[in-house]
C-alpha positions as CSV (number, residue, x, y, z in Angstrom):
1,X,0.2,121.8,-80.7
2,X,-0.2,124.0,-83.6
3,X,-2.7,126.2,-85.3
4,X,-3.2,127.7,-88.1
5,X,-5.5,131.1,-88.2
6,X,-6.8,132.7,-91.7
7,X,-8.6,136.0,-93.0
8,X,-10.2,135.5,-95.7
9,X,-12.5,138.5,-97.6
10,X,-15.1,136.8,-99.8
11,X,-15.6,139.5,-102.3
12,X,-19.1,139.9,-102.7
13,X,-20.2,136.2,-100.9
14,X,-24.2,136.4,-102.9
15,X,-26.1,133.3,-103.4
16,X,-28.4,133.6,-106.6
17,X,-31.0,134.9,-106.8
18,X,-30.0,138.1,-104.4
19,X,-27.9,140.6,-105.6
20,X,-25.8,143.1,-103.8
21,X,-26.3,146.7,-103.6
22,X,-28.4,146.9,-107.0
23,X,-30.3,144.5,-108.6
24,X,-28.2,144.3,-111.5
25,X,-25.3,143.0,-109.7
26,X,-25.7,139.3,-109.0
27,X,-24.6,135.8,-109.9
28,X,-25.8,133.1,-112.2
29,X,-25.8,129.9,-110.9
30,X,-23.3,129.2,-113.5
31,X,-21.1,131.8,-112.3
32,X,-21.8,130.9,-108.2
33,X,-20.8,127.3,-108.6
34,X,-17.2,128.7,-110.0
35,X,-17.1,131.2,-107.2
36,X,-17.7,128.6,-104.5
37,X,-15.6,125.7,-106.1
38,X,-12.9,128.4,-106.1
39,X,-13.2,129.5,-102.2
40,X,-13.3,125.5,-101.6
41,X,-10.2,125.0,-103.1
42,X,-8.8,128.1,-101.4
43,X,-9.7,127.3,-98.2
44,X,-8.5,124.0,-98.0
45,X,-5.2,125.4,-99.7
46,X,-4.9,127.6,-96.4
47,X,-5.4,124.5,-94.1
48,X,-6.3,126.6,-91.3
49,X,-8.4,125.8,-88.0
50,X,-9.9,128.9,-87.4
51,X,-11.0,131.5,-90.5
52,X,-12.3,134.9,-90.1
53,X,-14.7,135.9,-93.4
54,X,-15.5,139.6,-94.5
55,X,-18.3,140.5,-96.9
56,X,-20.3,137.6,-95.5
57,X,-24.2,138.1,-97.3
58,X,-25.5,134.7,-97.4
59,X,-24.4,133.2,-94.3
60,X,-26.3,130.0,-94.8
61,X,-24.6,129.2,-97.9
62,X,-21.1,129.6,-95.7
63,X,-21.6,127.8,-93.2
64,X,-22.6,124.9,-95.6
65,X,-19.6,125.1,-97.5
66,X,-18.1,125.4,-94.4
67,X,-19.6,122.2,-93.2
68,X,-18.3,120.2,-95.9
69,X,-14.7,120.9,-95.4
70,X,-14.8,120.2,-91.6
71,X,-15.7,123.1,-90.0
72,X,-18.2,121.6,-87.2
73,X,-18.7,125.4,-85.6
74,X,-19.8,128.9,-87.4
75,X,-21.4,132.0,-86.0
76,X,-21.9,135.6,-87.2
77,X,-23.4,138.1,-85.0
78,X,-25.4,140.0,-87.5
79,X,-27.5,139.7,-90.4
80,X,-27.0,141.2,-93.5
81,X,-29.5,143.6,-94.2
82,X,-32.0,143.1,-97.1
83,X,-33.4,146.4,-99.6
84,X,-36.9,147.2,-97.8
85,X,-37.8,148.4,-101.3
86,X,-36.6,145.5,-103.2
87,X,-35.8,142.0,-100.9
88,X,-34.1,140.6,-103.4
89,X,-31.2,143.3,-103.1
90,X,-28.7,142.9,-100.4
91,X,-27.9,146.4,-98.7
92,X,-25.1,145.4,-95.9
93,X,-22.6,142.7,-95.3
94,X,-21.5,140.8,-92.6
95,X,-18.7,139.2,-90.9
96,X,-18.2,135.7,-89.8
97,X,-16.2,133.3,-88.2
98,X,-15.7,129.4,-88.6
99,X,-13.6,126.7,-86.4
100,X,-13.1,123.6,-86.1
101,X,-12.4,123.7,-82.3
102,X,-15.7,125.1,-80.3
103,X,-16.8,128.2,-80.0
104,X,-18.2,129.9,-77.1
105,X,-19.3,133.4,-74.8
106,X,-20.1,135.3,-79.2
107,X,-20.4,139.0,-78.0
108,X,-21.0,142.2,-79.7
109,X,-18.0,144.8,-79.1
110,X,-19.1,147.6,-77.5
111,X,-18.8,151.0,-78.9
112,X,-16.1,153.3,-76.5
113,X,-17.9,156.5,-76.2
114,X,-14.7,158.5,-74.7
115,X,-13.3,157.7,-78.0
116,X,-16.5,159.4,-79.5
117,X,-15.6,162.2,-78.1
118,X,-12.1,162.3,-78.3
119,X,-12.7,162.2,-82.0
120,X,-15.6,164.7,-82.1
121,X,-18.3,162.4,-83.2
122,X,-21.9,163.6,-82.9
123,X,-25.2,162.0,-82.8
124,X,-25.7,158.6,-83.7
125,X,-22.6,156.1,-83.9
126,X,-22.2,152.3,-85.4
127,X,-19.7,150.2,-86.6
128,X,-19.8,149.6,-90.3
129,X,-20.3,145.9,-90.2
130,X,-20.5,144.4,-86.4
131,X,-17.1,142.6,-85.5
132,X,-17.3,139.1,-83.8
133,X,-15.7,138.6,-80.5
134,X,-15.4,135.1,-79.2
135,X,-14.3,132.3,-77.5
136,X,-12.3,129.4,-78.9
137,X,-11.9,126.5,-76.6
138,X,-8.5,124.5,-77.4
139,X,-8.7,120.6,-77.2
140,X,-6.8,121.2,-74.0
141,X,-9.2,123.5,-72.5
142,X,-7.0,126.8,-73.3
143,X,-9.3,129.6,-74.2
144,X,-8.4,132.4,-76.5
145,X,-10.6,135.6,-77.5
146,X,-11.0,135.7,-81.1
147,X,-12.3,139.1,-82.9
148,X,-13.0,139.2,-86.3
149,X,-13.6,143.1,-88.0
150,X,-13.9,144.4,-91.0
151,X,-13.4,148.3,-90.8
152,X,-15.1,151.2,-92.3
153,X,-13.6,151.4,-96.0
154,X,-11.7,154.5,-97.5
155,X,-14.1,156.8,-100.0
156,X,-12.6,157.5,-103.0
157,X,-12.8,161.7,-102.8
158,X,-11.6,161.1,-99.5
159,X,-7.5,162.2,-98.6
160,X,-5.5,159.4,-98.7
161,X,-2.9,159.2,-95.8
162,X,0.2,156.8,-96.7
163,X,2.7,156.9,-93.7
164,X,6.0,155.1,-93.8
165,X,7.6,152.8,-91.2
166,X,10.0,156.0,-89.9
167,X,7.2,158.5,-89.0
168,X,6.3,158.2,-85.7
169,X,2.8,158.5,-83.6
170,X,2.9,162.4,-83.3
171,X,3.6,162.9,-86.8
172,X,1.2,160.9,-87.9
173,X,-1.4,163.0,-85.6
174,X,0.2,165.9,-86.5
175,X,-0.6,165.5,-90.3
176,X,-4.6,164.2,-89.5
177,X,-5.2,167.2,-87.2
178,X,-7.1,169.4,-89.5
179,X,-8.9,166.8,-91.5
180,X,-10.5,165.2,-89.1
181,X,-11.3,168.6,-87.1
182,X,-12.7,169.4,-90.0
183,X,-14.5,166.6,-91.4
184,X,-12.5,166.2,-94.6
185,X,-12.3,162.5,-94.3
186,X,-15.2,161.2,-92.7
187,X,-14.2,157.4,-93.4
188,X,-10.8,157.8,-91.5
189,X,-12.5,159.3,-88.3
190,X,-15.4,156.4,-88.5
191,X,-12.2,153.7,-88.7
192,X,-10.2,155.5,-85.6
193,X,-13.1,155.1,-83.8
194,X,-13.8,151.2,-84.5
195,X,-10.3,150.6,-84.0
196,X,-10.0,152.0,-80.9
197,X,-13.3,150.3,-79.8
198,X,-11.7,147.3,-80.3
199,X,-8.7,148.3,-78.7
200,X,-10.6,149.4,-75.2
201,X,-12.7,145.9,-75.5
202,X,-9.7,144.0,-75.8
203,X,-7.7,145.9,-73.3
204,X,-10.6,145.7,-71.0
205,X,-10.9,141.7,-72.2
206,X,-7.0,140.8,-70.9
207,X,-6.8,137.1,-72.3
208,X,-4.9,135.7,-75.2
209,X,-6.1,137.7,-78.3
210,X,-6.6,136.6,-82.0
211,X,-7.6,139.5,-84.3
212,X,-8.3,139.2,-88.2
213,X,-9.4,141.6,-90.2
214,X,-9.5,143.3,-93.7
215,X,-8.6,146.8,-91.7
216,X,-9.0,148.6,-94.9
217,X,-6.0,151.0,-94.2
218,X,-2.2,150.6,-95.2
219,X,0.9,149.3,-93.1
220,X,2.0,152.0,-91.0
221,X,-2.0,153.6,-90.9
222,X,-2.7,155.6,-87.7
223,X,-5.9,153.2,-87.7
224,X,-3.2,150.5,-86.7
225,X,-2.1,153.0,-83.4
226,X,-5.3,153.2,-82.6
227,X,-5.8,149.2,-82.8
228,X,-2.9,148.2,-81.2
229,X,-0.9,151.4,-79.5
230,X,-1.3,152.4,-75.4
231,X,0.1,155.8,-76.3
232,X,-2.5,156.4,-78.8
233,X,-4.7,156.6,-75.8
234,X,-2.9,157.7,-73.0
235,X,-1.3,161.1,-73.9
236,X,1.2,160.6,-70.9
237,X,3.5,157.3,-72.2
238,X,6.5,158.1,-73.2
239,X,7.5,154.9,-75.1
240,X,5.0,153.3,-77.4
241,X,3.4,150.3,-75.9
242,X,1.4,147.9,-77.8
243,X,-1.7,145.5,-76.8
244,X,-1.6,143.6,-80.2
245,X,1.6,142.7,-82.0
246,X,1.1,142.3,-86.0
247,X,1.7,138.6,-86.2
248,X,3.8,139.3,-90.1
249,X,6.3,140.6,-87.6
250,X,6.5,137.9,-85.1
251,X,7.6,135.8,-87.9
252,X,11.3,135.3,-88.2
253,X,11.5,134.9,-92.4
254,X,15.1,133.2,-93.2
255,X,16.7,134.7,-96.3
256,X,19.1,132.2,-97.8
257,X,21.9,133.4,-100.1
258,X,21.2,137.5,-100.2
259,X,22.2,139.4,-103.4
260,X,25.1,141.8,-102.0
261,X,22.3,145.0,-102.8
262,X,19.5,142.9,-100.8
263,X,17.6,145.4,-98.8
264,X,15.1,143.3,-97.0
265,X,11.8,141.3,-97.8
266,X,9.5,143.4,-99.5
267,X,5.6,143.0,-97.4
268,X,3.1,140.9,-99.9
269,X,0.2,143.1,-100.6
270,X,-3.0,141.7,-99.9
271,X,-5.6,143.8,-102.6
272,X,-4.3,146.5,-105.3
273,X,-5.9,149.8,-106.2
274,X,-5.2,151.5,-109.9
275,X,-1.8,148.9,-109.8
276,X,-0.9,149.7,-106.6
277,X,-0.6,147.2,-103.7
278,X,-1.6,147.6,-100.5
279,X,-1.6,145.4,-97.2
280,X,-5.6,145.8,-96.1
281,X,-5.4,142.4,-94.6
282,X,-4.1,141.7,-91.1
283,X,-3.8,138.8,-88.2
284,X,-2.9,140.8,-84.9
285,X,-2.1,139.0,-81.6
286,X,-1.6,139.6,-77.8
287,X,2.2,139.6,-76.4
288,X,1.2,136.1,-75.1
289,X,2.1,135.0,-78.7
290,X,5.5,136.5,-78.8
291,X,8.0,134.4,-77.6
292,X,10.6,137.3,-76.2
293,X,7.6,137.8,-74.2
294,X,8.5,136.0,-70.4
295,X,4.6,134.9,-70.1
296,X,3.9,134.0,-73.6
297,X,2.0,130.5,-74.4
298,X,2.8,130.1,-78.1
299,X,5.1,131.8,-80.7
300,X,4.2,132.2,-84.5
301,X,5.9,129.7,-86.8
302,X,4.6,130.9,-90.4
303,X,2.8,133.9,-92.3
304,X,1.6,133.3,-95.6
305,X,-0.2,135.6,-97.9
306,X,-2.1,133.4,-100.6
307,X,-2.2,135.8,-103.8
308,X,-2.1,133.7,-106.9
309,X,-5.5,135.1,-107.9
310,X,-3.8,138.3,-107.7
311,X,-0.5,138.2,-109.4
312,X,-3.1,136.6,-112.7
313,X,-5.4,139.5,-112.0
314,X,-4.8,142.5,-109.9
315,X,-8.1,143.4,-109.2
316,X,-9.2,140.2,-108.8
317,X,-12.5,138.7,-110.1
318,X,-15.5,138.2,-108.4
319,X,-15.8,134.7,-109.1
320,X,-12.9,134.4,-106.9
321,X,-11.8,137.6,-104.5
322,X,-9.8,140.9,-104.7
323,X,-8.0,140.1,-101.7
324,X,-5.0,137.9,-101.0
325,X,-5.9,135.2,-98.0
326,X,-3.7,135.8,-94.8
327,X,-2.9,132.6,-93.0
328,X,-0.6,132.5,-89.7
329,X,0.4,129.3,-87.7
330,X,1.4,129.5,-84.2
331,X,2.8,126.6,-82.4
332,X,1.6,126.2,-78.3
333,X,4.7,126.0,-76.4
């Protein structure tokens, strides 16, 4: 049996007449029926069987689209939040999830309060939009948790950390130390600490584990350590060890002919800032989807990254997104 598993980041998802943030900033009905003929055609271009949305607003209007291309099951856990000043004006946004296999046991993901205080947070603590964590029952009864997240995005006079591949977890640390002891970059901290929520939920969880997510944070992030790395947590590993594999690597891409000077494939970004491209966009899985792994149950047989949209328009358009779609297919062994 294979599946095929997407992330997909709406940009903006506002049925008219709401806006989004300000009241200004909305659709036509013109301009939605492009916008939603355009995510139609996308998602039935990523022929997948389980999707993960970000900047869900009008969850209704989703799950209708939704509908229509076969997607019999659809939750969110969360509402998003309307202006009390103004309820035409949309304040937050949401995540959601659609299958076409059912869905069961939808769950908030508890906040970890040692990480709170591991990271010096004080007073009051939330995610930034609620992730999903669910159940996905298989048509031959196999059960996988599915989280869906979309993490706490960077500020723009916030510091910037860009690692590389080469620099290693206490590096990494090393360089973050005084800006997060010191509250220079407030959105970092906030992301550490939702990552490594999810981390202790699905540590604590132990099944087969799907994540999606628009991480908003680079390749190589220490917000990826804290997602995915034991020794993140535990000061006393010696060796890296890591709960959630990022599927792109799992993927064995074939090069056919290389040019003598070929130096590898170059990662796809996913969204682009002032021309630069960045992977935001992520599908992480358990070890039980890696097949070196002696207990694993499927193995990943493709990783796409749908950018079209993107290489007409780096900034995309918000009649269609500002994000490249993520689709991975993993084949039951």
């Amino acid at each position: 049996m294979k599946i095929k598993v997407g992330t997909f980041n709406l940009f903006q998802f506002v049925e008219p007449p709401f806006s989004w943030y300000t009241k200004k900033e909305k659709f036509t009905n013109k301009e939605w029926e492009e916008k939603t003929a355009w995510i139609k055609k996308q998602i039935q271009v990523m022929d997948c069987d389980i999707i993960g949305f970000q900047e869900v607003f009008s969850k209704d209007a989703l799950k209708d689209l939704l509908f229509e291309l076969g997607f019999k099951y659809f939750k969110t856990i969360d509402n998003a939040k309307l202006d009390k000043k103004n309820e035409s004006v949309y304040i937050s946004t949401t995540v959601a999830l659609a299958s076409k296999f059912p869905i069961k046991n939808l769950k908030k993901v508890q906040i970890d309060f040692s990480t709170l205080k591991k990271h010096n947070v004080e007073g009051f603590f939330k995610f930034a939009r609620e992730p999903i964590k669910a159940t996905i029952i298989f048509p031959n009864q196999l059960e996988i948790s599915l989280y869906v997240c979309h993490l706490k995005s960077n500020r723009e006079n916030e510091f910037e950390y860009i690692f590389t591949k080469d620099e290693k977890l206490e590096d990494k640390l090393k360089k973050v130390k005084t800006a997060l002891e010191n509250n220079y970059s407030m959105s970092l901290k906030q992301r550490l600490c939702e990552a490594s929520s999810l981390f202790s939920d699905i540590k604590r969880n132990n099944k087969p584990t799907i994540l999606v997510c628009d991480l908003n944070d680079r390749e190589f992030s220490l917000t990826i350590d804290a997602l995915t790395n034991k020794r993140y947590h535990n000061e006393t590993l010696k060796k890296d060890d890591f709960l959630l594999i990022d599927a792109y690597h799992l993927f064995e891409k074939k090069i056919y002919n290389p040019h003598p000077e070929f130096k590898g494939i170059k990662r796809t970004p996913t969204s682009y800032f002032a021309g630069k491209g960045n992977v935001l966009d992520f599908i992480f899985v358990s070890k039980h989807f890696d097949k070196k792994n002696k207990n694993s149950i499927a193995k990943v047989t493709n990783y796409e990254i749908l950018d079209i949209h993107l290489q007409k328009n780096q900034n995309g358009s918000l009649l269609n997104s500002d994000h490249a779609q993520v689709v991975c297919e993993l084949e039951f062994l």
